[in-house]
C-alpha positions in Angstrom: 109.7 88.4 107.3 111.6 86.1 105.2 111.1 86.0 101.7 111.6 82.7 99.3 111.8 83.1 95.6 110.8 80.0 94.1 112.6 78.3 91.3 110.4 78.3 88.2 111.5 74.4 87.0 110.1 72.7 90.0 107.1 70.2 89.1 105.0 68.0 90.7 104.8 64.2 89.8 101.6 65.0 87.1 103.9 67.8 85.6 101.9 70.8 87.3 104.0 73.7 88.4 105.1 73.9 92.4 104.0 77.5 93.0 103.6 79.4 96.2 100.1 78.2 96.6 101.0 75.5 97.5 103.0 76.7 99.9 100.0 78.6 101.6 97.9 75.4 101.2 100.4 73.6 103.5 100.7 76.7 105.6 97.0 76.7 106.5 96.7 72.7 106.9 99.4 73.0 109.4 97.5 75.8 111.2 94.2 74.1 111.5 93.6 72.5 114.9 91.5 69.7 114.1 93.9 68.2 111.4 96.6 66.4 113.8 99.8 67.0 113.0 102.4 64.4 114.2 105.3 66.9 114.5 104.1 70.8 114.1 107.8 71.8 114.4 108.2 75.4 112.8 104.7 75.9 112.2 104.4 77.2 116.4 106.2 79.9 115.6 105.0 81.2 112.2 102.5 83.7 112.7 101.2 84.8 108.7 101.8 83.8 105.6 101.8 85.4 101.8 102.1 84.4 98.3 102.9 87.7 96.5 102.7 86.2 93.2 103.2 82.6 92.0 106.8 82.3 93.1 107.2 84.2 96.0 106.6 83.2 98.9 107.0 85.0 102.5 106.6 83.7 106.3 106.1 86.2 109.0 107.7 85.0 112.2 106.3 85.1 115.8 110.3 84.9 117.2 113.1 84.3 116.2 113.7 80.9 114.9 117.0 79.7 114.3 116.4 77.0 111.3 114.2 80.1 109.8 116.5 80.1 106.6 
């Protein structure tokens, strides 16, 4: 798995906090079948996804992908 440790400064335009969450909320929107996705890219090859805590974030990959990092 790789494993991200998000930086704690990062906001979003309103000034809410970019957490890991968000992360998984993109993770599962890019997994769902009936949302079309013009370029799915990386997503083919993740297989799970986990936010440990609000900023950590891990991928679980189904091979080896060479941009993974």
């Amino acid at each position: 798995a790789s494993v991200y440790r998000l930086r704690r400064d990062v906001k979003w335009a309103d000034g809410a906090p970019f957490t890991s969450h968000d992360l998984m909320f993109t993770f599962r929107v890019t997994r769902e079948k009936s949302i079309p996705i013009v370029d799915p890219g990386p997503s083919e090859v993740m297989e799970s996804a986990d936010a440990a805590d609000d900023y950590t974030f891990s991928l679980t990959w189904r091979q080896p992908y060479y941009q993974a990092d």
